[in-house]
C-alpha positions in Angstrom: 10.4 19.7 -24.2 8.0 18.0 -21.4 6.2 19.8 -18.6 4.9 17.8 -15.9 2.6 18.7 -12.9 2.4 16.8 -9.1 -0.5 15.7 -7.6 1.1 16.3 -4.0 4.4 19.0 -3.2 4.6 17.2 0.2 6.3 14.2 -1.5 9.5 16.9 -2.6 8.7 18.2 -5.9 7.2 21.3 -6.9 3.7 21.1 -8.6 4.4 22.2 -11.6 7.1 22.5 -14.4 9.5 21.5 -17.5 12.0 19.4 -18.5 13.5 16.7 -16.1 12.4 16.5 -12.2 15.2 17.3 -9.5 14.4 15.2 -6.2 15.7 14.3 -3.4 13.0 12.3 -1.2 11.9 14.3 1.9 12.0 12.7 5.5 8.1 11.8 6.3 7.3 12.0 9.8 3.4 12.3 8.7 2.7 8.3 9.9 1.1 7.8 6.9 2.3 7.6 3.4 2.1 10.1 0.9 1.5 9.3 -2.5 1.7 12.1 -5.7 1.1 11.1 -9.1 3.2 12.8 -11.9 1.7 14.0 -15.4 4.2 14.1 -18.3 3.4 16.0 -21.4 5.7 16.5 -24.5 5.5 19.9 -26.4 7.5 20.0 -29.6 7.4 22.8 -32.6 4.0 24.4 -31.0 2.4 20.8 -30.7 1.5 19.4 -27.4 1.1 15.5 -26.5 -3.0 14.4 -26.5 -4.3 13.2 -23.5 -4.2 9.9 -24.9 -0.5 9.8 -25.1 0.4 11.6 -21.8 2.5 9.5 -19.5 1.9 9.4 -15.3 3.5 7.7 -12.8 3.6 7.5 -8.7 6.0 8.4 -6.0 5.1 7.0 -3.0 7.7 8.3 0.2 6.8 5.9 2.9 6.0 7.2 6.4 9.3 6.8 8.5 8.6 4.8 11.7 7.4 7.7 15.1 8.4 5.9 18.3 6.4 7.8 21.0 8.5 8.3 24.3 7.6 6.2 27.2 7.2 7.6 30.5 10.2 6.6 33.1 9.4 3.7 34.9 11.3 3.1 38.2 12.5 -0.6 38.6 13.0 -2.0 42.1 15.3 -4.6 42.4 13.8 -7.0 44.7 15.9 -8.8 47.7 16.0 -12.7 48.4 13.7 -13.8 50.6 14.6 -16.5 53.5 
Protein backbone atom coordinates (compact mmCIF):
# COMPACT_ATOMS: atom_id res chain seq x y z
CA UNK A 1 0.00 0.00 0.00
CA UNK A 2 1.46 3.70 -0.38
CA UNK A 3 0.38 6.81 1.51
CA UNK A 4 1.41 9.94 0.24
CA UNK A 5 1.06 13.53 1.78
CA UNK A 6 0.96 17.25 -0.29
CA UNK A 7 2.94 20.02 0.40
CA UNK A 8 0.05 22.44 -0.95
CA UNK A 9 -4.10 21.35 -1.26
CA UNK A 10 -4.42 24.57 -3.39
CA UNK A 11 -2.90 22.66 -6.42
CA UNK A 12 -6.19 19.95 -6.16
CA UNK A 13 -5.32 17.22 -3.97
CA UNK A 14 -5.99 16.57 -0.47
CA UNK A 15 -2.86 16.71 1.92
CA UNK A 16 -2.84 13.56 2.96
CA UNK A 17 -3.68 9.86 2.04
CA UNK A 18 -3.35 6.06 0.46
CA UNK A 19 -3.09 4.37 -2.48
CA UNK A 20 -3.34 6.20 -5.96
CA UNK A 21 -3.99 10.17 -6.26
CA UNK A 22 -7.42 11.22 -7.98
CA UNK A 23 -6.87 14.77 -9.72
CA UNK A 24 -8.14 16.84 -11.84
CA UNK A 25 -6.05 20.20 -12.13
CA UNK A 26 -7.90 23.24 -10.55
CA UNK A 27 -8.32 26.60 -12.61
CA UNK A 28 -5.56 29.05 -10.99
CA UNK A 29 -6.56 32.53 -11.04
CA UNK A 30 -3.88 33.16 -8.12
CA UNK A 31 -1.27 35.10 -10.88
CA UNK A 32 1.33 33.15 -9.65
CA UNK A 33 2.03 29.54 -9.80
CA UNK A 34 1.51 27.04 -7.27
CA UNK A 35 3.81 24.40 -6.74
CA UNK A 36 3.14 21.22 -4.12
CA UNK A 37 5.50 18.48 -3.79
CA UNK A 38 4.15 14.86 -3.22
CA UNK A 39 5.81 12.34 -0.65
CA UNK A 40 5.26 8.61 -1.58
CA UNK A 41 5.72 5.95 1.02
CA UNK A 42 5.21 2.09 0.58
CA UNK A 43 3.85 0.13 3.66
CA UNK A 44 3.77 -3.62 3.15
CA UNK A 45 3.22 -6.59 5.99
CA UNK A 46 3.71 -3.80 8.94
CA UNK A 47 6.96 -2.42 7.22
CA UNK A 48 7.16 1.10 6.03
CA UNK A 49 9.54 2.44 3.23
CA UNK A 50 12.91 4.34 4.99
CA UNK A 51 13.41 7.75 4.27
CA UNK A 52 16.04 6.89 2.10
CA UNK A 53 13.77 5.13 -0.32
CA UNK A 54 10.71 7.47 -0.24
CA UNK A 55 9.87 8.78 -3.65
CA UNK A 56 8.58 12.84 -4.27
CA UNK A 57 7.67 14.50 -7.02
CA UNK A 58 6.17 18.15 -8.10
CA UNK A 59 2.88 19.43 -9.52
CA UNK A 60 3.19 22.65 -10.68
CA UNK A 61 -0.55 24.27 -12.05
CA UNK A 62 0.50 27.35 -13.82
CA UNK A 63 -1.21 30.59 -13.11
CA UNK A 64 -3.97 31.12 -15.94
CA UNK A 65 -3.44 34.46 -17.70
CA UNK A 66 -5.94 37.73 -15.46
CA UNK A 67 -6.69 40.32 -18.06
CA UNK A 68 -7.72 43.39 -16.04
CA UNK A 69 -10.76 45.34 -17.68
CA UNK A 70 -9.93 48.58 -19.23
CA UNK A 71 -11.90 51.57 -18.69
CA UNK A 72 -14.20 52.69 -21.85
CA UNK A 73 -12.48 54.94 -23.93
CA UNK A 74 -14.64 57.15 -26.30
CA UNK A 75 -13.15 57.35 -29.82
CA UNK A 76 -13.94 60.49 -31.94
CA UNK A 77 -13.82 60.05 -35.43
CA UNK A 78 -12.21 62.99 -36.79
CA UNK A 79 -13.61 64.94 -40.04
CA UNK A 80 -11.36 66.04 -43.22
CA UNK A 81 -10.03 69.13 -43.01
CA UNK A 82 -10.00 71.57 -46.20
Amino acid sequence: MFSWSNSLAAIGIPVSGTGNIAYTAPNNLTGSDLVGTIVLSATKNGCSTAVANEQSFTITIKASPVVNAIATRRCVQERPRG
